[in-house]
mmCIF file of the N, C-alpha and C atoms, coordinates in Angstrom:
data_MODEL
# 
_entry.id   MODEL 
# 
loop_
_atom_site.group_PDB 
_atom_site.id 
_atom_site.type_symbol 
_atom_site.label_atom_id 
_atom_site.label_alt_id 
_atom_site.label_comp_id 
_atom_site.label_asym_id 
_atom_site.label_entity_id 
_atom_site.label_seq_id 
_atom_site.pdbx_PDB_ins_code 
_atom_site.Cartn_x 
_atom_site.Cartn_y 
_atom_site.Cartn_z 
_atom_site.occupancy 
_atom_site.B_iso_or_equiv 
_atom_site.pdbx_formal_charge 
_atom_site.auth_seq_id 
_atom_site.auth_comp_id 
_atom_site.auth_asym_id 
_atom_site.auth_atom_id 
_atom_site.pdbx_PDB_model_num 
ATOM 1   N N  . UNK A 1 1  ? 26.389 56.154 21.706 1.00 0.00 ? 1  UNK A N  1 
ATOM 2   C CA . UNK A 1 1  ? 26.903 55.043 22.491 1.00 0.00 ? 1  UNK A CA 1 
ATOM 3   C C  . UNK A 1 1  ? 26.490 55.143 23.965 1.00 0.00 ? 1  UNK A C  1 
ATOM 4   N N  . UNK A 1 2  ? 26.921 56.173 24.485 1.00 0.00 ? 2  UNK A N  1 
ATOM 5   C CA . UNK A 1 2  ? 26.201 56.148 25.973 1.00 0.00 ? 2  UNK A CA 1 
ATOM 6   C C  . UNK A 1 2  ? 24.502 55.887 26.282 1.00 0.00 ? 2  UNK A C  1 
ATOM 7   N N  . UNK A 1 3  ? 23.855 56.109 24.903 1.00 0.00 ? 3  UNK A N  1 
ATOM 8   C CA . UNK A 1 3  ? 22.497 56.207 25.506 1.00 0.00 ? 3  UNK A CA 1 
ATOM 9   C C  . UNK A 1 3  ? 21.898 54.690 25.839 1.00 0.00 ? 3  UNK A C  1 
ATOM 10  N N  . UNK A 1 4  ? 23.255 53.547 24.617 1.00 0.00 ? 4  UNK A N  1 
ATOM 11  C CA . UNK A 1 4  ? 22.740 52.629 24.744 1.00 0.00 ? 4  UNK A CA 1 
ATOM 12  C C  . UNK A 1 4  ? 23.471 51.922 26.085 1.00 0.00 ? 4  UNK A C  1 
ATOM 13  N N  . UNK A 1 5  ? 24.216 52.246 26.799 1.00 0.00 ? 5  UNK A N  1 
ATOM 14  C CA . UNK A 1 5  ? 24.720 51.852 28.248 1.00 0.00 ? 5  UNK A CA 1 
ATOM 15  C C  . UNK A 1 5  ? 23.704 52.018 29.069 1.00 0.00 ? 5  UNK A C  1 
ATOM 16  N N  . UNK A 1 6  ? 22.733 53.393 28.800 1.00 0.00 ? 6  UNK A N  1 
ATOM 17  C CA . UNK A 1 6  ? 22.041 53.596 29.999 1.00 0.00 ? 6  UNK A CA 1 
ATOM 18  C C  . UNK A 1 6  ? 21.147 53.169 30.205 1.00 0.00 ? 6  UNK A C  1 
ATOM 19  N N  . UNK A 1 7  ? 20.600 52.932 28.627 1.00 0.00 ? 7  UNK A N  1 
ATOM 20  C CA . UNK A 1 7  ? 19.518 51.505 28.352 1.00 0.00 ? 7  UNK A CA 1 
ATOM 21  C C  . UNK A 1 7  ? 19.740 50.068 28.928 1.00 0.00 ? 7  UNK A C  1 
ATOM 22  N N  . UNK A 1 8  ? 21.211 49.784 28.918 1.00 0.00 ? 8  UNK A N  1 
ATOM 23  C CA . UNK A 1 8  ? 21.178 48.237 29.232 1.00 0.00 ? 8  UNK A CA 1 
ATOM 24  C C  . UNK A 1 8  ? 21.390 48.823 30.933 1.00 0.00 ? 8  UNK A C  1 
ATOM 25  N N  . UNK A 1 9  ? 21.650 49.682 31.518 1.00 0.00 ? 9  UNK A N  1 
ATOM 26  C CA . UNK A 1 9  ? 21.613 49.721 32.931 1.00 0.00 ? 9  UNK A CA 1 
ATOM 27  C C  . UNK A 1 9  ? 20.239 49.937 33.816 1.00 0.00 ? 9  UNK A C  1 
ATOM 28  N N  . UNK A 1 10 ? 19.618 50.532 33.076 1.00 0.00 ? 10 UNK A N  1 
ATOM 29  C CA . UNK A 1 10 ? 18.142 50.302 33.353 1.00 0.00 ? 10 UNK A CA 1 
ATOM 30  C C  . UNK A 1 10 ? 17.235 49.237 32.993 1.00 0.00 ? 10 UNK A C  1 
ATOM 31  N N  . UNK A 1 11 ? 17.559 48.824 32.453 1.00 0.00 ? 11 UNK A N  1 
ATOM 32  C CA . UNK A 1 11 ? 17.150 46.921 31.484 1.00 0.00 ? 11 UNK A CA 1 
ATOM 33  C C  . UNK A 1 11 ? 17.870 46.456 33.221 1.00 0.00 ? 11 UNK A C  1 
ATOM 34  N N  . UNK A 1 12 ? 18.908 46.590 33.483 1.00 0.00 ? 12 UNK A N  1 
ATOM 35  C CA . UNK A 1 12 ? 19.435 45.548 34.695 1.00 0.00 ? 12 UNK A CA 1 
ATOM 36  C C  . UNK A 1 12 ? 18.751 45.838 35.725 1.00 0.00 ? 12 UNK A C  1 
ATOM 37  N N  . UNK A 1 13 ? 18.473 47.464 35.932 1.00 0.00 ? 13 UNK A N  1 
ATOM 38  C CA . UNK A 1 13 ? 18.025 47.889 37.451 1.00 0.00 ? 13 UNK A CA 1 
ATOM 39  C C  . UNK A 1 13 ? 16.052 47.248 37.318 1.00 0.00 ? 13 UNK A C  1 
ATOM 40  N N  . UNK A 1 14 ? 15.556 47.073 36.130 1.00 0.00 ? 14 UNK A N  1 
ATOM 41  C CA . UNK A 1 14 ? 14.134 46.177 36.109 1.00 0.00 ? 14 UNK A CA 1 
ATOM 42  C C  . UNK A 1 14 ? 14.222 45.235 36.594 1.00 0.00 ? 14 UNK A C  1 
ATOM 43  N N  . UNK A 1 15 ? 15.465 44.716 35.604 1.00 0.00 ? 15 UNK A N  1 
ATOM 44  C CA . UNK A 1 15 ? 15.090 42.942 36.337 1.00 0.00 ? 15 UNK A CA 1 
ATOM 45  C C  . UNK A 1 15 ? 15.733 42.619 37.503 1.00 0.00 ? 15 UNK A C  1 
ATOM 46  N N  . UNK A 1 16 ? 16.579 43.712 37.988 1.00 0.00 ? 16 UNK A N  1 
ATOM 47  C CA . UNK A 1 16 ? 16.870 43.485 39.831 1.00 0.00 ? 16 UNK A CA 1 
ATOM 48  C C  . UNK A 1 16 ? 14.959 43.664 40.454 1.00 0.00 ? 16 UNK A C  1 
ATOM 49  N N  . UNK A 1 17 ? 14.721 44.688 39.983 1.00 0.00 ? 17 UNK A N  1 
ATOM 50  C CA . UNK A 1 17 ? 14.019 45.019 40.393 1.00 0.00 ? 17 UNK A CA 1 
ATOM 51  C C  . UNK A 1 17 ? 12.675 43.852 40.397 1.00 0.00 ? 17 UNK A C  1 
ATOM 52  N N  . UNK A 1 18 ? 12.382 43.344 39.546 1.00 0.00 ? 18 UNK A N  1 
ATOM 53  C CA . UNK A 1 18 ? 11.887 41.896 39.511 1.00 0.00 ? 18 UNK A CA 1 
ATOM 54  C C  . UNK A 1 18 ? 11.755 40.656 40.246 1.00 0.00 ? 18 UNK A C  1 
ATOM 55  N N  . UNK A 1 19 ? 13.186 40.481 40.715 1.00 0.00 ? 19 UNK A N  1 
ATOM 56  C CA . UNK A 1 19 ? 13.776 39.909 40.733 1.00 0.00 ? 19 UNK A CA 1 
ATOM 57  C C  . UNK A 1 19 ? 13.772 40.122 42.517 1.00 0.00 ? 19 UNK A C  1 
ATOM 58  N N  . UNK A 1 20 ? 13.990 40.760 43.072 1.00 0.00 ? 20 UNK A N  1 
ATOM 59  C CA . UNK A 1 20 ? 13.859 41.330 44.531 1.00 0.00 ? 20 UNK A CA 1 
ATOM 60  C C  . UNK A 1 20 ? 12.152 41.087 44.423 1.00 0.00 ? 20 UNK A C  1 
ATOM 61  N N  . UNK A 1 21 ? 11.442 41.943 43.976 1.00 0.00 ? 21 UNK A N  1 
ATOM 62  C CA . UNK A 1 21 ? 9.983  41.363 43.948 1.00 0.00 ? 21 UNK A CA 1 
ATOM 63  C C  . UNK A 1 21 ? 9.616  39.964 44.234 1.00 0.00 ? 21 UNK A C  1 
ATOM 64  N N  . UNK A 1 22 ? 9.941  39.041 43.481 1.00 0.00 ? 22 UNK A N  1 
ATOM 65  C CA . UNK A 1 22 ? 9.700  37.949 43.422 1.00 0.00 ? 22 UNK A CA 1 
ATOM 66  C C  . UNK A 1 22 ? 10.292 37.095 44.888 1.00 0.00 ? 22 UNK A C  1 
ATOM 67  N N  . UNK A 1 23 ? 11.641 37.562 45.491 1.00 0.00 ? 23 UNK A N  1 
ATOM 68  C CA . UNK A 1 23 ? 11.992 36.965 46.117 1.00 0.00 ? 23 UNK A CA 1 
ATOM 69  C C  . UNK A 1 23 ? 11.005 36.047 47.255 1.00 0.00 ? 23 UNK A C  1 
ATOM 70  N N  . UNK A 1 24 ? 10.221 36.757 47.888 1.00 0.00 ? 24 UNK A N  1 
ATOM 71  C CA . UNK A 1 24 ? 9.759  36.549 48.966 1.00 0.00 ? 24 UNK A CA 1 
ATOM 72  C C  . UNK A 1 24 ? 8.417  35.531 48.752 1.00 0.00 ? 24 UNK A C  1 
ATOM 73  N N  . UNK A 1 25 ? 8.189  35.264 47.666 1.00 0.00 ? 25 UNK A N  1 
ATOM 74  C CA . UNK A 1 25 ? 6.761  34.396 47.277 1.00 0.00 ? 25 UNK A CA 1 
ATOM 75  C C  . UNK A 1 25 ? 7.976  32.857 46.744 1.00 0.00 ? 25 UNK A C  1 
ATOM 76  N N  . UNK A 1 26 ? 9.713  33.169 46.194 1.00 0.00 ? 26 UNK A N  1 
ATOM 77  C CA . UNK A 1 26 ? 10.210 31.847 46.413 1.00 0.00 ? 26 UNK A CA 1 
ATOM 78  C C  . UNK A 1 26 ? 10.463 31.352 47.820 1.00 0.00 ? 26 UNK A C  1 
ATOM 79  N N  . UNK A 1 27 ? 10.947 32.087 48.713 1.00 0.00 ? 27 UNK A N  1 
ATOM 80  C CA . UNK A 1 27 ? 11.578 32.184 49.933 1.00 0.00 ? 27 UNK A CA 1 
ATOM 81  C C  . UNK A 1 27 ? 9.967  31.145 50.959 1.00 0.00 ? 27 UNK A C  1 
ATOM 82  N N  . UNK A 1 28 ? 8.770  31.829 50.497 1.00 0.00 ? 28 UNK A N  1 
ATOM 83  C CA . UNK A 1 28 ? 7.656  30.882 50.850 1.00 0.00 ? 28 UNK A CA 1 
ATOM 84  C C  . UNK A 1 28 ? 7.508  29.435 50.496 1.00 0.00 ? 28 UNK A C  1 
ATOM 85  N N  . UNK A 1 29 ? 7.202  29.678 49.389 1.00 0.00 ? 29 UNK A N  1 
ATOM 86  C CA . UNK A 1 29 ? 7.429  28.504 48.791 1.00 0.00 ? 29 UNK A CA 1 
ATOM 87  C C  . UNK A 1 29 ? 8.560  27.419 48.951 1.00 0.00 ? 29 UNK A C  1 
ATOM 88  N N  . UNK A 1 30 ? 9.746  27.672 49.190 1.00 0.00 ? 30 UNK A N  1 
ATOM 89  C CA . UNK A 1 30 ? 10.940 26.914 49.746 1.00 0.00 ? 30 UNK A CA 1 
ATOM 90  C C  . UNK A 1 30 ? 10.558 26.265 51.237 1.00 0.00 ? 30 UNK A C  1 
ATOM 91  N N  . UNK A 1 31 ? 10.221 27.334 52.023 1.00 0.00 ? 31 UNK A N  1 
ATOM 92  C CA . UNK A 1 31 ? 9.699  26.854 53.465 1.00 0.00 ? 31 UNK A CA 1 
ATOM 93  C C  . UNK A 1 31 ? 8.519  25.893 53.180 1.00 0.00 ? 31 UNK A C  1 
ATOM 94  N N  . UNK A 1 32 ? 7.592  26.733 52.411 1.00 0.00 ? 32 UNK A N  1 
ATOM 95  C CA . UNK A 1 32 ? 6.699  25.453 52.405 1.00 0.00 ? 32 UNK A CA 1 
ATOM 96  C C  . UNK A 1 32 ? 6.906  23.656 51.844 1.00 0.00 ? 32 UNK A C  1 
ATOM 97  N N  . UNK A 1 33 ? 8.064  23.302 51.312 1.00 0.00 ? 33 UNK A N  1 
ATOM 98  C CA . UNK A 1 33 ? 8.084  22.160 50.456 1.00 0.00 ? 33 UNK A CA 1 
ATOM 99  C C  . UNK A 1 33 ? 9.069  21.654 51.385 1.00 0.00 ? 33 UNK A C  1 
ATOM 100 N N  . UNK A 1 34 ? 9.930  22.694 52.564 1.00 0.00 ? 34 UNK A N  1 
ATOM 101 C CA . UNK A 1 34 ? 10.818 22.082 53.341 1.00 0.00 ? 34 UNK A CA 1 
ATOM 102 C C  . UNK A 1 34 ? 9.820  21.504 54.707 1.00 0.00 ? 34 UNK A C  1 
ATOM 103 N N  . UNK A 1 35 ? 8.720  22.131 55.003 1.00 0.00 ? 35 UNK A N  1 
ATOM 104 C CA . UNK A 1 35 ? 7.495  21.722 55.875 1.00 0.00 ? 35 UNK A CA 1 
ATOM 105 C C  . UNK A 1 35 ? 7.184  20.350 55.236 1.00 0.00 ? 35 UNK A C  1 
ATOM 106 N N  . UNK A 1 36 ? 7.089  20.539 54.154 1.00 0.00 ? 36 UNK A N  1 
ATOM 107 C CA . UNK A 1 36 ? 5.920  19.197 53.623 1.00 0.00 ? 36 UNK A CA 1 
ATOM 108 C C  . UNK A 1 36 ? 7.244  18.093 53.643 1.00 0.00 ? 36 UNK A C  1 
ATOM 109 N N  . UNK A 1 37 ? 8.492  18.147 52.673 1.00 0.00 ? 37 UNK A N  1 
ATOM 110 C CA . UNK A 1 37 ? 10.056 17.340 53.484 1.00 0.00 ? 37 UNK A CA 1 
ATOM 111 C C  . UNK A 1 37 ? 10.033 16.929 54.781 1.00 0.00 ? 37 UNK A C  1 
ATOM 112 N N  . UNK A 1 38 ? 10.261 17.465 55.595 1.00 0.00 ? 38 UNK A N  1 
ATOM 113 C CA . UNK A 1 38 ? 10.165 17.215 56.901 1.00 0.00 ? 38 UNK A CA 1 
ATOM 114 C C  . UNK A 1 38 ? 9.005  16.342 57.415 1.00 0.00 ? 38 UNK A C  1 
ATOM 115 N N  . UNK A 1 39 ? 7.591  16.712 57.243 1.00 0.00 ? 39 UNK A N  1 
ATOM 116 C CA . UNK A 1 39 ? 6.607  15.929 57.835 1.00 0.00 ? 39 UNK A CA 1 
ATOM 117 C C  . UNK A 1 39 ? 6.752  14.506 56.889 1.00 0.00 ? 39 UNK A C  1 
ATOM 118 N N  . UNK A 1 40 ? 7.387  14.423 55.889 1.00 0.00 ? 40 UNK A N  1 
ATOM 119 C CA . UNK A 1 40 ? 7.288  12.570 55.434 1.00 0.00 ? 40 UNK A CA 1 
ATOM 120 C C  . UNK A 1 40 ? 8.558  12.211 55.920 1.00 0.00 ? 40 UNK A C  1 
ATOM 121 N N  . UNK A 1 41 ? 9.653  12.820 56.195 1.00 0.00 ? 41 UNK A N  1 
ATOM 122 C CA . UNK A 1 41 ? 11.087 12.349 56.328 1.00 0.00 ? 41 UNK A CA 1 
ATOM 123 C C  . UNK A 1 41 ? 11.309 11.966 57.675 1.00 0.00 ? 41 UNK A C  1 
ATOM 124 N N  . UNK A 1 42 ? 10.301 12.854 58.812 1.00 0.00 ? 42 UNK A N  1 
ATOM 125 C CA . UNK A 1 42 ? 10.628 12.520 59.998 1.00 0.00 ? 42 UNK A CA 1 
ATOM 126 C C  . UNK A 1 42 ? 10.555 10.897 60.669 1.00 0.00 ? 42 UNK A C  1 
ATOM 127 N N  . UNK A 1 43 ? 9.090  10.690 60.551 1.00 0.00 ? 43 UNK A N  1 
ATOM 128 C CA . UNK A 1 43 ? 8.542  9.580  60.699 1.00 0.00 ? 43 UNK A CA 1 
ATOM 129 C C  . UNK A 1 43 ? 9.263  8.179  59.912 1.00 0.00 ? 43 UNK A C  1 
ATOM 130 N N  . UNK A 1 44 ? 9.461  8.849  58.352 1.00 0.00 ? 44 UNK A N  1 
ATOM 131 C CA . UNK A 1 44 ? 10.497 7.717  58.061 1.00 0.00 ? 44 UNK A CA 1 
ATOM 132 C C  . UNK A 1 44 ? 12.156 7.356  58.636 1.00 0.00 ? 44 UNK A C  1 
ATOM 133 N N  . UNK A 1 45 ? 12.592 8.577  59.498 1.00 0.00 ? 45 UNK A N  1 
ATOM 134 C CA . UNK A 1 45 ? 14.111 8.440  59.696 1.00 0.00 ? 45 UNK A CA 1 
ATOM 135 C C  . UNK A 1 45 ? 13.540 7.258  60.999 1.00 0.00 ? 45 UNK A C  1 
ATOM 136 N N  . UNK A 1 46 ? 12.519 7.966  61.377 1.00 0.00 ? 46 UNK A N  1 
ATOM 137 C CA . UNK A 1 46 ? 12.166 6.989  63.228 1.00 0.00 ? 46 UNK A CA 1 
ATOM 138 C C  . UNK A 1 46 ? 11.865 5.651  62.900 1.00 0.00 ? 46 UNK A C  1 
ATOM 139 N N  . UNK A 1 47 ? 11.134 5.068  61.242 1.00 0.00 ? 47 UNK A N  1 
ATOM 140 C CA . UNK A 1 47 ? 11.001 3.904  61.542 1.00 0.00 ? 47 UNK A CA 1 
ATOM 141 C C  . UNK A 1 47 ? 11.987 3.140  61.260 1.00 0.00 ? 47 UNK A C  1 
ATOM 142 N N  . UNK A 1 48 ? 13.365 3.195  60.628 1.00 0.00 ? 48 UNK A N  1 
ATOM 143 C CA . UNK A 1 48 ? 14.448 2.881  60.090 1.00 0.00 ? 48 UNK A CA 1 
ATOM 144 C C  . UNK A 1 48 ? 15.427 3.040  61.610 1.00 0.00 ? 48 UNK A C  1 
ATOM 145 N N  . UNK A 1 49 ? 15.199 3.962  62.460 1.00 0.00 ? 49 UNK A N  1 
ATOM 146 C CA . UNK A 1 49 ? 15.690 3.871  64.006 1.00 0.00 ? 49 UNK A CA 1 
ATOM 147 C C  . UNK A 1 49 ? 15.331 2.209  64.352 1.00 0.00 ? 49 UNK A C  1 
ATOM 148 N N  . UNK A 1 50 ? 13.740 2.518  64.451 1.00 0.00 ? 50 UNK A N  1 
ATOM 149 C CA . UNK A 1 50 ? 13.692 1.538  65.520 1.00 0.00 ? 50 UNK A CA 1 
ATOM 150 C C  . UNK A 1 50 ? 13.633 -0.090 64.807 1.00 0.00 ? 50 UNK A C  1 
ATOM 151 N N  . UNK A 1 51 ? 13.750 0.212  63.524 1.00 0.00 ? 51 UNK A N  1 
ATOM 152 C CA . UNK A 1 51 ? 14.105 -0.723 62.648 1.00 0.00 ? 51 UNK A CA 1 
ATOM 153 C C  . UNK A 1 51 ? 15.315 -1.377 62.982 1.00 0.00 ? 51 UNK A C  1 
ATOM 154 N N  . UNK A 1 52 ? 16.365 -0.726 63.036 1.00 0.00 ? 52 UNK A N  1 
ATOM 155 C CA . UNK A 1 52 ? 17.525 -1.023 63.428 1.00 0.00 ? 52 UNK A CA 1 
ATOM 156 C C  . UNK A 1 52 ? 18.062 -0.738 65.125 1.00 0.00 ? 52 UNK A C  1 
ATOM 157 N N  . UNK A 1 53 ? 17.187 -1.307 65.781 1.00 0.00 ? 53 UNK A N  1 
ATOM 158 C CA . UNK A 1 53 ? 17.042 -0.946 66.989 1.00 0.00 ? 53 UNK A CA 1 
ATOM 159 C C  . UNK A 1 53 ? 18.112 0.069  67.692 1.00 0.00 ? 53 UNK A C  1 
ATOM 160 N N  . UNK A 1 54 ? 18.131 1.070  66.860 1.00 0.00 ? 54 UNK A N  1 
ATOM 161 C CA . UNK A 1 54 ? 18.854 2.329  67.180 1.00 0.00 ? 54 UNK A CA 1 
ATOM 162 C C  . UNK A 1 54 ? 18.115 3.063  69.239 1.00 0.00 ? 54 UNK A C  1 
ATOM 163 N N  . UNK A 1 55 ? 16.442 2.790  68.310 1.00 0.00 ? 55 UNK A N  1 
ATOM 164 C CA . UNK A 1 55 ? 15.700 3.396  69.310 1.00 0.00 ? 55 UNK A CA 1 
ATOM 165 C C  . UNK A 1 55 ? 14.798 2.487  69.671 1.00 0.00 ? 55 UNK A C  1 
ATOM 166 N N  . UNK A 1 56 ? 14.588 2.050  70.951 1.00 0.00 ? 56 UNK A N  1 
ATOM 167 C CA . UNK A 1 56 ? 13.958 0.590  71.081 1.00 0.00 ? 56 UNK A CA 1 
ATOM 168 C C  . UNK A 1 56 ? 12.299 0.930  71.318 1.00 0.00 ? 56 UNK A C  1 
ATOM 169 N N  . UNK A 1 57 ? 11.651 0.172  70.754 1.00 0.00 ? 57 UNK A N  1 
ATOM 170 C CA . UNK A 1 57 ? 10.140 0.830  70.868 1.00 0.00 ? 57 UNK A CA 1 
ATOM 171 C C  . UNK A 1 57 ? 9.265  -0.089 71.950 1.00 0.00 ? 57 UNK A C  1 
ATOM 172 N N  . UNK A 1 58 ? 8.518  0.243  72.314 1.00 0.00 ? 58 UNK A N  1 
ATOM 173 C CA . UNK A 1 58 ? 7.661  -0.653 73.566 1.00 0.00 ? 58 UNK A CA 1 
ATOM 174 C C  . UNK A 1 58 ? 7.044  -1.462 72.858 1.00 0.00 ? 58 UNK A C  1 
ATOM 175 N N  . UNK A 1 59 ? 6.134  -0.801 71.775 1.00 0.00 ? 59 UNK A N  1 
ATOM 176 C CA . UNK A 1 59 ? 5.192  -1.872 71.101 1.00 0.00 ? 59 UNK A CA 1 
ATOM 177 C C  . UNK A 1 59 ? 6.333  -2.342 69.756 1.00 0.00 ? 59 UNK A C  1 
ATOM 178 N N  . UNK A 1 60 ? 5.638  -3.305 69.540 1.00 0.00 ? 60 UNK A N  1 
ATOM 179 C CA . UNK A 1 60 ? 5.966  -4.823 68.989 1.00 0.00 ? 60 UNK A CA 1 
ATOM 180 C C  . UNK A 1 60 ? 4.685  -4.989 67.618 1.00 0.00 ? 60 UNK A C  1 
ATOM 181 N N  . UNK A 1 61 ? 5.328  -4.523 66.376 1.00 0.00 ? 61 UNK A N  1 
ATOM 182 C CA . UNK A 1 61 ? 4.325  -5.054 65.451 1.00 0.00 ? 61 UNK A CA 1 
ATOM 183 C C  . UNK A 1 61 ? 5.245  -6.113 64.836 1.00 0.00 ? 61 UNK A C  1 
ATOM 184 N N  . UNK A 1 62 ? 4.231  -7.330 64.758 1.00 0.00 ? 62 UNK A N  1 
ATOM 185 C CA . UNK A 1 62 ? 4.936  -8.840 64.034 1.00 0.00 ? 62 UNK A CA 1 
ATOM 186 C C  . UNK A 1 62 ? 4.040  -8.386 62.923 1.00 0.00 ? 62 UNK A C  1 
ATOM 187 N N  . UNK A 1 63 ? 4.149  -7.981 62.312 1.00 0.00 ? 63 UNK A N  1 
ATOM 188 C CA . UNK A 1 63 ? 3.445  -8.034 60.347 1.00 0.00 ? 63 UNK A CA 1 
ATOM 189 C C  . UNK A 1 63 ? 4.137  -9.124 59.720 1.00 0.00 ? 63 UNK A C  1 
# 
């Protein structure tokens, strides 16, 4: 019985171990998709500003 405890505790300390590995290539990846979020979200929050003349703009497009 104990040998199989020490089996499933080393089965856990792998996939910590995995698992910590991996962290830092999600932790990239998160930043990166929150970069790429940001560069379409910005521009859209500003045109919905001055859409709603939150933020008043100099130029004037009549489309």
């Amino acid at each position: 019985m104990p040998d199989t405890k020490m089996l499933n505790a080393m089965d856990t300390l792998e996939k910590l171990s995995k698992k910590n590995k991996d962290h830092p290539k999600h932790q990239s990846n998160e930043r990166f998709l929150l970069s790429i979020m940001m560069l379409v979200l910005i521009p859209f929050i500003f045109g919905i500003a001055i859409d709603s003349e939150v933020i008043h703009s100099s130029v004037s497009f009549n489309l």
